[in-house]
N, C-alpha and C positions, 0 to 999 in steps of 0.2 A: 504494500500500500504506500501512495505516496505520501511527503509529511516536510514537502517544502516550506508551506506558509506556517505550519505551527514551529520548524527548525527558526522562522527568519523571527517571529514571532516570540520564542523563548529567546534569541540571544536580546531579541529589545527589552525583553522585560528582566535580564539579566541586570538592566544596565540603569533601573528604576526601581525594581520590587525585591528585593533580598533573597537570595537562589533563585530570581523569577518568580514566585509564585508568592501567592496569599494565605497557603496553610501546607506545611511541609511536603505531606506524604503527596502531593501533588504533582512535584516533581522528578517523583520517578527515581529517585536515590536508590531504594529498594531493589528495585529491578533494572537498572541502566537505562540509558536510552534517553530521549527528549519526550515530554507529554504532549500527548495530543491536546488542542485548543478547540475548543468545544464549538460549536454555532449555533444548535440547536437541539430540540430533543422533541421525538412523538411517539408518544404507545410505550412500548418495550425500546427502540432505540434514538439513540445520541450521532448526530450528524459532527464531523469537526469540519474545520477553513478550508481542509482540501476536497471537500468531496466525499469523503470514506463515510461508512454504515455501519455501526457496532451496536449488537444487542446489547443492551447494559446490565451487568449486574452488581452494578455500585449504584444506582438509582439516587445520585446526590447524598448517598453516605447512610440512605436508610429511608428518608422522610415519601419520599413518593411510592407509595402501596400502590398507588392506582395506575401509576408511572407516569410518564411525560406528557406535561396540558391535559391531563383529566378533564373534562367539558365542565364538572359542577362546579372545579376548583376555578379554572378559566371565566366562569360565568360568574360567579362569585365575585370576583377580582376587578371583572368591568363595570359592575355594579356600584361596587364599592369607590372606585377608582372618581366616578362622575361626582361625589360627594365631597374628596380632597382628600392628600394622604397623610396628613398629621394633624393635631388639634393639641395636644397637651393638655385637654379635657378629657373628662370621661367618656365614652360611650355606650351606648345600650348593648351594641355587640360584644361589648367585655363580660357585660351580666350574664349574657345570654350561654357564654364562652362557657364561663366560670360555674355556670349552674348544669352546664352539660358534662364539662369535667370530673365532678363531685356526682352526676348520678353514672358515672360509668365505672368510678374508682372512688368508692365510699370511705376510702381513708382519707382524705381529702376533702374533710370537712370546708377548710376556706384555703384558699391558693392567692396568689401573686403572680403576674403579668410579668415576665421578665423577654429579653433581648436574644439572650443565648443559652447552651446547656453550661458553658463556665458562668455567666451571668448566677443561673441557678442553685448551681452545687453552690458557690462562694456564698451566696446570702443563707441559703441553707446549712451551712457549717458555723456562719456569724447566729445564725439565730439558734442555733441549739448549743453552742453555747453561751450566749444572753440567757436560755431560758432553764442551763442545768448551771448557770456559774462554774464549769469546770473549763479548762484548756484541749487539753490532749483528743486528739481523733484517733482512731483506729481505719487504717484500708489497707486494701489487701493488693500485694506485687501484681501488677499485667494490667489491674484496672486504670482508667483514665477518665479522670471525671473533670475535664478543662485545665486549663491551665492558669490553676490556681494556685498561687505561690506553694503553700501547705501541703497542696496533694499532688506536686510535680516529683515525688520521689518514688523511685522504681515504680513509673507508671508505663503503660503501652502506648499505644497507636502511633503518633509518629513520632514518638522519644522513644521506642521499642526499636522502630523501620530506621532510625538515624543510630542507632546502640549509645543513647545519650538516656544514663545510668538516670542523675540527678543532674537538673540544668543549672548554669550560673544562672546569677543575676537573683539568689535566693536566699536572703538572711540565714545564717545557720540556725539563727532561733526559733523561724518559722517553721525550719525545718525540724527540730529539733520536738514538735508540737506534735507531732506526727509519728506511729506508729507502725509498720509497715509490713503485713502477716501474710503465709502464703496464702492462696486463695481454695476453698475448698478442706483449709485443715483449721474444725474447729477447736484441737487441744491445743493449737497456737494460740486460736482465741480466747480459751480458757484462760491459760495461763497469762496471758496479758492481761485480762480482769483482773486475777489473782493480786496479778503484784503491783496493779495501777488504779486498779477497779473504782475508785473513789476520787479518781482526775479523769476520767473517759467522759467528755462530752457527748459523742456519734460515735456509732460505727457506719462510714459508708460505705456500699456494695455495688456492684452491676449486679443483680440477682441473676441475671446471665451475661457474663461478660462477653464483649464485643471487641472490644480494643486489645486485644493480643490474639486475635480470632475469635471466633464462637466459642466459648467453652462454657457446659452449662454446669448449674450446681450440683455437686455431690447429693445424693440419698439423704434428707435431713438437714441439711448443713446449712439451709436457708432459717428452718423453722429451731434449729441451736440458736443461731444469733438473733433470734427474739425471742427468746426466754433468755438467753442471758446481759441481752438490754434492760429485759424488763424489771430482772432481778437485780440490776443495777444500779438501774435510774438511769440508764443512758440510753440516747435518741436513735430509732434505727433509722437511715436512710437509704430509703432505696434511689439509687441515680437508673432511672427509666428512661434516660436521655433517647436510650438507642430504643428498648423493649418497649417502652408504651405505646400503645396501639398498634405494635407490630404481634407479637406474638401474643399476642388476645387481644379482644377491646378493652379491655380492663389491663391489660400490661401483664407484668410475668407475674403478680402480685395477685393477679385471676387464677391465672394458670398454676401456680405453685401454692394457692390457700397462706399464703401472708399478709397480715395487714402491718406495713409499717408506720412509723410517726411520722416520718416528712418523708416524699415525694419529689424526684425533680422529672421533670419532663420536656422535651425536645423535637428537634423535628418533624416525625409525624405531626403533631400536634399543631403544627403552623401553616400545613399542606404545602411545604416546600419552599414557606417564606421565612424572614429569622423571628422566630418565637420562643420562647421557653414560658417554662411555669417549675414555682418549687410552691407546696403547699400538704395540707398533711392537720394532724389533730386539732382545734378549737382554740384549746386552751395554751398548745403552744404559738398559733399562727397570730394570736392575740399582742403576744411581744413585738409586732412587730409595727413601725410606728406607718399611720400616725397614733395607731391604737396601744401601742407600749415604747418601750426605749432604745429599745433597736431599729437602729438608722437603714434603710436602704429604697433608692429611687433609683427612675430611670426614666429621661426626659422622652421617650419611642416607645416606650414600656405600654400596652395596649394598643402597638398604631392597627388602626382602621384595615389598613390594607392585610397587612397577615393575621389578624384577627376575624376576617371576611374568609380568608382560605384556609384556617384551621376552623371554624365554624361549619364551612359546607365540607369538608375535608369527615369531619367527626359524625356530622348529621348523614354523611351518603355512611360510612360504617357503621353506624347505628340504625340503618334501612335495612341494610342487606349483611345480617350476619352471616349470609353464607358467602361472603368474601373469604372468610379464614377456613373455611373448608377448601375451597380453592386453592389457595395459598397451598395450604401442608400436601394437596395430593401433586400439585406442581412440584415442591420440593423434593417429594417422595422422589417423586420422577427423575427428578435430575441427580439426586445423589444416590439413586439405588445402585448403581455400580460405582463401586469403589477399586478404584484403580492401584496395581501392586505398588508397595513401600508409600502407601498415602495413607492416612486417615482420615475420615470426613466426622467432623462436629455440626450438627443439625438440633436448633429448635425451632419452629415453626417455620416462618419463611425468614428465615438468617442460618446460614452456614459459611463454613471455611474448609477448601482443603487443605491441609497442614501434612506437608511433605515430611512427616514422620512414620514408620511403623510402629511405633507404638501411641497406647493413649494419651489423649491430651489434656490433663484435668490442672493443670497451676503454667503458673510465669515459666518455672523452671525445666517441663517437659514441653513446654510451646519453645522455647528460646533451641531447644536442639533439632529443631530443623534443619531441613536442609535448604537454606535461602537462597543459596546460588544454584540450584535447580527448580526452583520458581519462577526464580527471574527469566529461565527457559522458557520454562510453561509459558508465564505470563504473555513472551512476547508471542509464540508459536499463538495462544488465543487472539492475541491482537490483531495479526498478522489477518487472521482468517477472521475476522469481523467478529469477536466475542469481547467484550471489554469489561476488566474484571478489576478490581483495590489493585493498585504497584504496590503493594506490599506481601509477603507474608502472614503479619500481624494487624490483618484487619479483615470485617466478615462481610462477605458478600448478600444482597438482597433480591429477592424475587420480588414482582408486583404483581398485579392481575391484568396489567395488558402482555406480559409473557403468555405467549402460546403454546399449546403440544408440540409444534413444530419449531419453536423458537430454543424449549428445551432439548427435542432430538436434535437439532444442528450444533449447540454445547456440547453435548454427551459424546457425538460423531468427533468435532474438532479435538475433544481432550483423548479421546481413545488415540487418534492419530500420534498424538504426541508420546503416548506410552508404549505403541509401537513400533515406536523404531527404537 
């Protein structure tokens, strides 16, 4: 394929944007090579500057289920659009946002309108601990919950894909607040109660981690760490940034029978614009001003326009639950052949294949892959129009404009590559 105008394209933006791009794993560090430059996107695939076709299954990192221009999201959007796109006022569509949120994930008594999923996690670690007076967090290696000073240590996604441990630019004492356990091992968690149990603010989780690939929780190991939050007094958070609304309508918190204290939610949730929300018990969401003494605003916080495309985004999911039946029998699909010296992690419609033969359950059996025979893969799927994360350590997404036929030309393309 050719990839003249995104070559001429990356060295300009080499020479303005810092490695080119606007968020790391974009550029293709992981796998070599120059990123394609995108132009557009319909149904299942993403057009770039030259001309080329690529099924997508990075779907903008998760948020588009429906895939590219959905009609209700698109309709939504021009609607909204004839009104204006910022007020710095309230709108009705925030209530409306916010009362739908809370009846599809009833832990989530009252929530807050935020910008981004770091926007989320970071106000959601300020407000529990405003609301436990304690410091210290608890998270576990591989997850990535933004880049938030605090939880940049041995986190994944693309401080995993760049092998950047812990980043400069981070107070040691910030660092130092932070706790840092494998994932999936709750006598680590144990033990770290034990001998701190009464300075743990949070513990935050992916309940299915994303950000070092798919890897789902252990047997139990969700409903451990809310009993021993609860037997501590410390706040559970679930970071849904990537799961909500993907692997249930109600998030992985449906699907795995957990209720926790705070919620952060992303993507999905804006229909593909930038939206977040953190939100969660009554009495904690209460601290938060203007209605307690914990500070946090944000002047786009509700805008109009992504508040329009996470409204019809949530309302067409809440029509047609039989979207998630779809999803999982598509997944089935695509990963029911598992290719030699691979592993495939699958929960609902989010998977990774992780060039290991063995399982994949923590930071520490994801990291011994084999990442320089991905970046084969990678490119061999590119090559043939399949467009998949330049990384490793990130999970790929299905939507419901993927077709039967859209998965057997995947299936086809990656067999090729394991036969030769």
């Amino acid at each position: 394929m050719k990839s003249w105008k995104s070559d001429a394209l990356f060295r300009r933006a080499r020479a303005v944007i810092p490695g080119g791009v606007n968020s790391p794993v974009r550029a293709f560090r992981g796998v070599g090579g120059v990123p394609r430059f995108i132009e557009r996107g319909e149904g299942s695939r993403i057009f770039d500057v030259d001309g080329n076709s690529y099924i997508d299954y990075v779907n903008s990192w998760g948020p588009l289920l429906l895939g590219h221009c959905p009609a209700p999201v698109m309709d939504a959007l021009r609607e909204a659009l004839e009104s204006g796109t910022s007020f710095g006022a309230p709108t009705e569509r925030e209530v409306e946002f916010a009362e739908l949120v809370s009846e599809v994930m009833p832990s989530m008594e009252m929530l807050r309108l935020v910008n981004s999923g770091t926007e989320a996690t970071m106000s959601a670690l300020r407000l529990a601990r405003g609301f436990t007076g304690r410091d210290l967090i608890i998270k576990f290696e591989g997850c990535y919950h933004g880049h938030v000073d605090s939880l940049l240590v041995k986190a994944g996604s693309g401080m995993a894909t760049l092998g950047i441990a812990d980043t400069a630019g981070v107070p040691r004492a910030f660092a130092e607040t932070t706790i840092a356990l494998p994932f999936n091992s709750i006598e680590a968690v144990e033990k770290a109660f034990a001998a701190h149990g009464d300075r743990v603010a949070a513990v935050i989780v992916e309940p299915v981690v994303g950000n070092m690939g798919c890897v789902p929780p252990a047997l139990g190991f969700l409903q451990a760490l809310r009993k021993l939050c609860s037997w501590h007094g410390a706040v559970l958070i679930f970071d849904e940034v990537m799961t909500g609304f993907r692997v249930a309508l109600g998030g992985a918190q449906q699907r795995f029978g957990i209720h926790p204290d705070l919620t952060t939610l992303g993507k999905i949730a804006g229909g593909g614009l930038p939206l977040a929300v953190y939100g969660g018990r009554r009495d904690i969401m209460r601290k938060i001003a203007p209605s307690g003494p914990v500070y946090q605003a944000g002047t786009l916080s509700g805008n109009p326009l992504a508040v329009a495309a996470g409204l019809a985004m949530l309302r067409y999911l809440m029509a047609h639950p039989e979207v998630y039946e779809q999803l999982e029998a598509r997944a089935c699909q695509l990963t029911a052949w598992t290719p030699p010296g691979v592993t495939i992690n699958r929960v609902g419609a989010m998977f990774t294949f992780f060039f290991s033969p063995g399982p994949v359950t923590d930071w520490d059996s994801a990291k011994q892959c084999d990442t320089a025979r991905f970046g084969r893969f990678f490119h061999h799927m590119l090559e043939r129009g399949v467009y998949l994360a330049p990384s490793q350590f990130e999970a790929a997404f299905l939507s419901t404009a993927h077709t039967e036929e859209d998965i057997r030309y995947a299936v086809e393309a990656a067999r090729e590559f394991f036969a030769v």
